[in-house]
DOZANU-36669 format. One line per 10 residues: number of its first residue (from 1); for each residue x, y, z of C-alpha. Coordinates in steps of 0.5 Angstrom, whole numbers, always signed. Example, Ala and Ser with C-alpha at 12.3 -4.5 7.8 and 13.67 -1.06 7.14 Angstrom:
% residues 2
1> +25 -9 +16; +27 -2 +14 $
//
This chain:
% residues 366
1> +0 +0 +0; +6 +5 -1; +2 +9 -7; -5 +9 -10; -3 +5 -16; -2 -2 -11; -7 -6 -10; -11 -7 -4; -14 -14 -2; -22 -14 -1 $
11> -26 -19 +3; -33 -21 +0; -38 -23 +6; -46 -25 +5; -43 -24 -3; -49 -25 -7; -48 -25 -14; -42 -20 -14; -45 -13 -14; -38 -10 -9 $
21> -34 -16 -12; -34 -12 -19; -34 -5 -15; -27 -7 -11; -24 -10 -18; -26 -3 -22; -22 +0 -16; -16 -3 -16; -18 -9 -10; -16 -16 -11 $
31> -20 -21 -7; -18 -26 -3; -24 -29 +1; -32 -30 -1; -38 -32 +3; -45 -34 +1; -49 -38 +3; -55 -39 -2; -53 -44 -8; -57 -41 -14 $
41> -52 -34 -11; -46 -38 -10; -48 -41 -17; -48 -34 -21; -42 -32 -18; -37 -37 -19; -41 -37 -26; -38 -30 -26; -32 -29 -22; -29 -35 -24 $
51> -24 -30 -29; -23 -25 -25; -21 -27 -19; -20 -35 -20; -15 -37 -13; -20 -36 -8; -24 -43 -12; -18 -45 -12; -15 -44 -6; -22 -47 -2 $
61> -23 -39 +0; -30 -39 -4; -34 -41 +3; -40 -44 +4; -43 -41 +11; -39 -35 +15; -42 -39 +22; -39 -45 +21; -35 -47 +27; -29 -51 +23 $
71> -27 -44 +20; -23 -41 +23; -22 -34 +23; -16 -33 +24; -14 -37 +17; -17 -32 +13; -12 -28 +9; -10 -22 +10; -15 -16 +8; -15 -9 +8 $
81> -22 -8 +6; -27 -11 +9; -34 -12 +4; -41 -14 +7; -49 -13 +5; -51 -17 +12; -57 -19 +13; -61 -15 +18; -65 -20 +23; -68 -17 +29 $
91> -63 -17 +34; -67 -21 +40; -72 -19 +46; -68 -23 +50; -62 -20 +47; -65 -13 +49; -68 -15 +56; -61 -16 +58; -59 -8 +57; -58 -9 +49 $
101> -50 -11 +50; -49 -18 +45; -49 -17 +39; -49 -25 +39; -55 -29 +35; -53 -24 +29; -49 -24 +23; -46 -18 +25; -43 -22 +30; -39 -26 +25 $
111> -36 -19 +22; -35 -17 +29; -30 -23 +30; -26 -24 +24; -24 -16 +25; -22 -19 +32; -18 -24 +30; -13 -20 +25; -13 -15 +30; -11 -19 +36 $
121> -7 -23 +31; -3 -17 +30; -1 -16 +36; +3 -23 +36; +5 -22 +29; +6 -15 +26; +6 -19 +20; -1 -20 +20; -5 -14 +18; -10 -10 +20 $
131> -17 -9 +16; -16 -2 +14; -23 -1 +12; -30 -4 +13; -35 -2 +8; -42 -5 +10; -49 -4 +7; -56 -5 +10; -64 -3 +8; -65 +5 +10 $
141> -69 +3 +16; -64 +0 +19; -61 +6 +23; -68 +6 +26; -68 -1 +28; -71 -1 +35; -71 +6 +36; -64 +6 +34; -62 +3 +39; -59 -3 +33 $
151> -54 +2 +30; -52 +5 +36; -50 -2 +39; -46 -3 +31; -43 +3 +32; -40 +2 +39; -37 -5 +37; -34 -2 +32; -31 +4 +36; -29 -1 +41 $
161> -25 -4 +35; -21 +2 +34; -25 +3 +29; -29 +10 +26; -35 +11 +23; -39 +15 +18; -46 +12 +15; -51 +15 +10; -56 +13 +6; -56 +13 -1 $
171> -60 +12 -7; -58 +9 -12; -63 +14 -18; -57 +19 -16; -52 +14 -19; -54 +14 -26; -59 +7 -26; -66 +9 -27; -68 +6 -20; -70 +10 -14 $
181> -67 +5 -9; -65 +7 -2; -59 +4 +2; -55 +5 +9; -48 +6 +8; -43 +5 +14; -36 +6 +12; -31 +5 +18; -24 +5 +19; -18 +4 +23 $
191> -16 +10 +26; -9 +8 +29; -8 +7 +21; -12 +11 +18; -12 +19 +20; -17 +21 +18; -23 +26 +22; -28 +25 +17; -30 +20 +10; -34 +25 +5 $
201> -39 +21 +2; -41 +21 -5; -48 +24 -6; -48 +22 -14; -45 +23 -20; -47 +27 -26; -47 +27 -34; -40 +27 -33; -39 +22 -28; -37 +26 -23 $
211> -38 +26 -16; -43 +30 -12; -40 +31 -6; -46 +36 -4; -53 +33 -1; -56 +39 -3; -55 +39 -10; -56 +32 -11; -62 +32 -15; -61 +38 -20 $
221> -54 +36 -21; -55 +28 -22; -54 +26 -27; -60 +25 -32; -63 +17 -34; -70 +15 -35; -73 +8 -35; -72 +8 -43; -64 +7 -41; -65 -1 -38 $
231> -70 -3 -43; -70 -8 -48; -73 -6 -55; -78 -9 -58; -75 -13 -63; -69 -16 -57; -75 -18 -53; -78 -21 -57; -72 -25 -60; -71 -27 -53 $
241> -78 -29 -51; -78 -33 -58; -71 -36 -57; -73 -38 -49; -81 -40 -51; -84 -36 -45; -87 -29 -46; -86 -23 -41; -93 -20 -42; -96 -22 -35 $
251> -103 -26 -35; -110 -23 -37; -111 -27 -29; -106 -24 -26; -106 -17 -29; -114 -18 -26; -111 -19 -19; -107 -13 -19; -112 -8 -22; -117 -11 -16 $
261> -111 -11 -11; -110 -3 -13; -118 -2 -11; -118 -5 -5; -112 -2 -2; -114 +4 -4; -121 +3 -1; -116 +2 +6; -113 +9 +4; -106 +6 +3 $
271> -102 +6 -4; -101 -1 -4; -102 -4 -11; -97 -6 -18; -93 +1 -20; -92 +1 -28; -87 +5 -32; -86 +6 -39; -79 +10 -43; -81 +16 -40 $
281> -80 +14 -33; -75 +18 -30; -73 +11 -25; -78 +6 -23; -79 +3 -15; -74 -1 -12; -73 -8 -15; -73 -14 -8; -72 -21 -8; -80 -22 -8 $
291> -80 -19 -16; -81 -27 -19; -87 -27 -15; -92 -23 -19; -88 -17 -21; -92 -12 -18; -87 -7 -16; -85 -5 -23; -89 -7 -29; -87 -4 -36 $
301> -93 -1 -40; -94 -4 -47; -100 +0 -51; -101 +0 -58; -95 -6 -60; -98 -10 -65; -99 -17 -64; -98 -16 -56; -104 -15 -51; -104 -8 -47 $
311> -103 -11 -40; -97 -9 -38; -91 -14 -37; -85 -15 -32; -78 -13 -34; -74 -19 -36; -68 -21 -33; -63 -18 -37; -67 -11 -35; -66 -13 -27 $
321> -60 -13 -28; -58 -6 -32; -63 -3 -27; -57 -6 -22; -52 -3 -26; -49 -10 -27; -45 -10 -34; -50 -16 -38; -48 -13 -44; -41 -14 -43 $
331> -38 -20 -40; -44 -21 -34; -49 -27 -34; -55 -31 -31; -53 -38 -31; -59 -39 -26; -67 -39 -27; -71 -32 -29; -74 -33 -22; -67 -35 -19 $
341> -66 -29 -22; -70 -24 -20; -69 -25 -13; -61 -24 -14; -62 -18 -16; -66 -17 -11; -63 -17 -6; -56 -14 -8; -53 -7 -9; -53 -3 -14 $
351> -46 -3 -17; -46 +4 -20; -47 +6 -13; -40 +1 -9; -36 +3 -14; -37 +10 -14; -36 +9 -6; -30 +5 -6; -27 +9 -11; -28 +15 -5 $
361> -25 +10 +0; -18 +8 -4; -18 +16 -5; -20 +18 +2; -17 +13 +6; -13 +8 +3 $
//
């Protein structure tokens, strides 16, 4: 780490399909150990990161689950950067009656302890060296999860560590993908290595791929997209739907039910129901992992396309996946079912919006 131009290892923990792996790689990072629990995620992502990073299939640092007690933490390789989208399960009750001190029972638990083990590790090795960094990423709720009380605790751990720490939610319809996609951002560092007051946030980027620094100005200096951007034209869809003998228009049944769900729940005097977007939209709502299920929160208008019905169709997954960001149309690709699909990019990040973090993390703190 003597200049910018050496490159940094990264850690990718609950890696999903890889969306911080490409971010970290863009910038420079070489990974050295991954995580992933789901088998159709780990499918998708040895698919395609085989290529770029193949030591860690290799070298057994592709693992199965973070929690099992043969892993021995201490065993990971050395990192300077430590990646993780956890999932966030309520932290229990009974956690919480005794005076919210454990963070035991979460995968935040699992983090916590391999941070511990290269820091303790140190102190008997100089050798073995310290995280720098930590990059975690969460739902927008989860700084207010339990009143707050959930942050506050991660942040106490993390300040125990030696660790300072900055977090903001951003949304991912500032970072050049038509999505309007909400998510915490805590980035820590070691404060003994790392003397840094402060880490400034990226806001967005504009039409030059420039940083926006200031939240304030966000919105007008964003740079400009529509849902048009992530669409595939008619005659590519219907290729696709020919090639794979299936069509992405939704049924008359089911097209039925959202619109009689949309009556009801406005009857109730809430806004639940089916959201639908054409070229124009300036972004969609946000894609989750229940996407497969009915399609509901983002159905792509189709009116007066010859020889297609008006209903409304779902995105195909190739559009799932440059909603995210991902590079599909270069060397990306879904090696697993639509269904599966739908839910990997679900539930990952958006790559637009790690990359321009960590390439802010290799300036401002590497």
């Amino acid at each position: 780490m003597k200049n910018n131009q050496a490159r940094f290892r990264f850690i990718d923990l609950f890696a999903g399909i890889g969306g911080f792996h490409i971010a970290m790689h863009e910038n420079g990072g070489r990974c050295v150990f991954a995580s992933e629990i789901d088998k159709f995620a780990r499918q998708t992502y040895e698919h395609n990161f085989k290529r770029l990073s193949p030591k860690i299939f290799e070298n057994g640092n592709f693992n199965e689950d973070i929690t099992d007690e043969n892993l021995d933490y201490k065993n990971i390789p050395d990192f300077d950067v430590l990646c993780a989208g956890f999932p966030c399960q309520p932290f229990s009750h009974a956690g919480l009656k005794k005076g919210f001190d454990d963070t035991r029972g979460t995968l935040f638990f699992n983090i916590k302890e391999i941070v511990k083990a290269k820091i303790e590790g140190n102190k008997k090795n100089h050798k073995i060296s310290i995280p720098r960094v930590l990059l975690l990423e969460n739902v927008k709720g989860f700084k207010n999860h339990d009143k707050g009380n959930t942050f506050k605790r991660i942040k106490e751990v993390l300040d125990d560590l030696g660790y300072e720490v900055s977090a903001e939610v951003l949304n991912s319809k500032h970072f050049g993908v038509p999505q309007n996609r909400e998510r915490i951002f805590i980035v820590a560092w070691y404060r003994d290595i790392v003397k840094v007051k402060e880490f400034k946030f990226p806001w967005g980027i504009d039409d030059d791929g420039k940083v926006i620094y200031d939240k304030e100005k966000r919105d007008e200096r964003a740079k400009n997209i529509n849902v048009g951007s992530i669409l595939l034209n008619q005659d590519e869809l219907e290729a696709l739907e020919e090639r794979d003998k299936k069509t992405y228009t939704i049924s008359e049944k089911l097209w039925a039910g959202h619109q009689r769900r949309r009556v009801e729940h406005a009857q109730k005097g809430n806004g639940f129901g089916y959201s639908s977007f054409n070229e124009e939209s300036p972004y969609t709502s946000t894609i989750s992992a229940r996407y497969y299920k009915d399609g509901s929160e983002i159905l792509i208008e189709q009116d007066n396309i010859p020889d297609r019905p008006n209903r409304p169709r779902k995105l195909h997954p190739k559009e799932a996946a440059r909603l995210q960001g991902y590079p599909i149309d270069s060397w990306y690709e879904i090696p697993v079912s639509d269904n599966q699909a739908y839910k990997q990019f679900g539930n990952s990040v958006s790559v637009p919006v790690v990359t321009t973090i960590a390439n802010e993390i290799k300036k401002q703190l590497l």
